[in-house]
N, C-alpha and C positions, 0 to 999 in steps of 0.2 A: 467237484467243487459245488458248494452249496451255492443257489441262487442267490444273490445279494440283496434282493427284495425281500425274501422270505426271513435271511438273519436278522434284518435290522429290524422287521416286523415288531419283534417281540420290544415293551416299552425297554423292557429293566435291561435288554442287551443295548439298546439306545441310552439307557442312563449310561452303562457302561463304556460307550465310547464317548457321549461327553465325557465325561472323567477323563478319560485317558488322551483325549483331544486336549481338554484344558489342565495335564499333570503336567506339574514341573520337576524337578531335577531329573532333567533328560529325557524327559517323556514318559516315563517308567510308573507304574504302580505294582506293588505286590497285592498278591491274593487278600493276603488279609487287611491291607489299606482300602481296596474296594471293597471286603465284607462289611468295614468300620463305616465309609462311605455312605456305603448304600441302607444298610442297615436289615439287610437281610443274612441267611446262612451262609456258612461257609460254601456245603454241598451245594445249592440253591446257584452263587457266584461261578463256582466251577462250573458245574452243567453249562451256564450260558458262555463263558467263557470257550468251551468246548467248540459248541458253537459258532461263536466268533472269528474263534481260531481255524477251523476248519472252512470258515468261511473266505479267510485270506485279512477278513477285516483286523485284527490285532495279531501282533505278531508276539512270541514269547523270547524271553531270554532265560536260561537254566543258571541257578549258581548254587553250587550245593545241595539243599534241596528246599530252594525259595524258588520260585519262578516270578518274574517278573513282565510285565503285561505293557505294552502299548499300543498304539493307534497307528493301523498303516491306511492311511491315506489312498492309496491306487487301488485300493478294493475298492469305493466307494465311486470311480469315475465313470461305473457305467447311469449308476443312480444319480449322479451332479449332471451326467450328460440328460436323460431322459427332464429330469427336472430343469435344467437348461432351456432345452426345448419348450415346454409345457408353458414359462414363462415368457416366451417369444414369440410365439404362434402370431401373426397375423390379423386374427381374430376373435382376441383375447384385449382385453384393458389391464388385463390386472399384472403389471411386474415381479410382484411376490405374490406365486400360487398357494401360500403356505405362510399360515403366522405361528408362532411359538407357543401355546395356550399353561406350557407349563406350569409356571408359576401359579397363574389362572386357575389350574386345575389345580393345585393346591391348595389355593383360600378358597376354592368352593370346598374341598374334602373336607379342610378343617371345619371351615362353618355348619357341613353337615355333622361331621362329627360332636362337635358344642350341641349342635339340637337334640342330636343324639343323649347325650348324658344331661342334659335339661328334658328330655323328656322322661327319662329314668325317672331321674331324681324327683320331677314333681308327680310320676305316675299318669301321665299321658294327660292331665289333667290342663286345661286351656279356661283361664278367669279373665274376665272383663274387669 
């Protein structure tokens, strides 16, 4: 079994258990509801999933030949345990070792990406 530190490592395998953390009807996503998701490849989805699944962190359901993807929770207690700890220490102030920047790092992407195509577009050119 893969280290559980090392699978979640990867962001886009972390996107994928959000998703499957916050999926509804029964927890369930298929392959191709996370490639629509995520917005990456199919191959790309599988591999991480691979992954995942070898990790313990998602567990699969087979029907036919859809495979369907959830979130198992009891992979994840060694890392809720160590981050438990980290937040209680003694010697520490801070209760949450850890903020969410997602979003965050989204609106900086995009804003860099806008400077991105303004600077195209005007030719690197910078007017007073």
């Amino acid at each position: 079994m893969a280290d559980v530190f090392d699978v979640v490592a990867d962001p886009t395998r972390r996107d994928i258990v959000r998703l499957l953390h916050g999926a509804g009807s029964g927890g369930e996503m298929s392959v191709g509801e996370l490639v629509e998701a995520l917005g990456i490849t199919q191959p790309t989805v599988s591999k991480h999933l691979k992954v995942l699944r070898e990790g313990g962190v998602v567990g699969v359901r087979e029907e036919g030949q859809h495979r369907y993807y959830r979130f198992e929770p009891s992979a994840l207690a060694a890392l809720e345990q160590w981050l438990h700890t980290l937040g209680h220490r003694a010697d520490t102030t801070v209760s949450e070792p850890f903020t969410d920047l997602t979003l965050a790092g989204r609106a900086v992407g995009g804003a860099v990406r806008d400077f991105q195509k303004w600077l195209q577009h005007t030719g690197g050119q910078f007017s007073r």
